[in-house]
C-alpha angles and dihedrals in degrees: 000000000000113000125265102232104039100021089203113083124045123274111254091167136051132188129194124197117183116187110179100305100340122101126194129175140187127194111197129190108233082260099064095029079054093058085040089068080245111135114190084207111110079333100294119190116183102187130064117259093258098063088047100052092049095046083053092054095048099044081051101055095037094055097037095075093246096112094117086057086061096073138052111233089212108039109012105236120153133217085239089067090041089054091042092045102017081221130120131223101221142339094282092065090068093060090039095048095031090132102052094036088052084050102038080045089051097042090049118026088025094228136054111224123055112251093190120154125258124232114269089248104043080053091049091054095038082057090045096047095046085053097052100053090048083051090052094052082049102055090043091053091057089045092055089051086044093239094148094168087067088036085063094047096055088036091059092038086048092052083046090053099046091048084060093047106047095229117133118222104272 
């Protein structure tokens, strides 16, 4: 197996880094193991995790082919200072850099969309609204079967919802 970085010499180390479901790997040559503070020596490493694991995430990106997905064509923010900040320059960062914000979401929010609570009173109209369109199927469904009698009634529970809700007749 050739080395990632040189793709010349033959691979002597390999590193694995698993995050949630995501795998990266990166096989190195003892040179550029060697720049990368890596000794293949009783399994020196010269250098702390973090700066490993980052150096594995950008060798990976780099020689993946995915370099034009590094920078934002707008604003010019890398995924380097997404990664540093975990902020974005503009809106289109966040089509640019979809994958690493839905992992940096997942890694640390543990979801990805946000399950927040709604206001008392934009649930009350939600509930009022959604009522009153089943009412209105309703109503046009006994109209439909000419029970007129029923087709009162909705109507009159329609008029009552839409009192509460403070929504006029469209």
């Amino acid at each position: 197996m050739k080395c990632d970085v040189c793709g010349d010499n033959e691979a002597v180390i390999h590193v694995k880094q698993i995050m949630g479901e995501q795998i990266k790997e990166l096989h190195l040559c003892s040179e550029c193991a060697g720049e990368k503070g890596i000794s293949g020596e009783e399994d020196l490493i010269e250098l702390s995790l973090s700066q490993l694991l980052t150096g594995l995430i950008d060798l990976t990106d780099k020689y993946s082919g995915s370099e034009q997905r590094n920078v934002c064509p707008v604003c010019g923010t890398t995924i380097k200072d997404f990664r540093k900040n975990a902020a974005v320059g503009c809106a289109d960062c966040y089509n640019v850099f979809n994958k690493e914000i839905e992992n940096y979401l997942e890694n640390t929010a543990g979801q990805i969309q946000h399950t927040g609570k709604l206001p008392e009173k934009v649930v009350t109209l939600k509930t009022l609204l959604v009522d009153k369109e089943s009412l209105r199927a309703k109503l046009e469904s006994a109209i439909g079967q000419e029970n007129y009698e029923q087709a009162a009634i909705l109507r009159d529970r329609i008029k009552i919802i839409e009192k509460r809700a403070g929504v006029d007749d469209e």
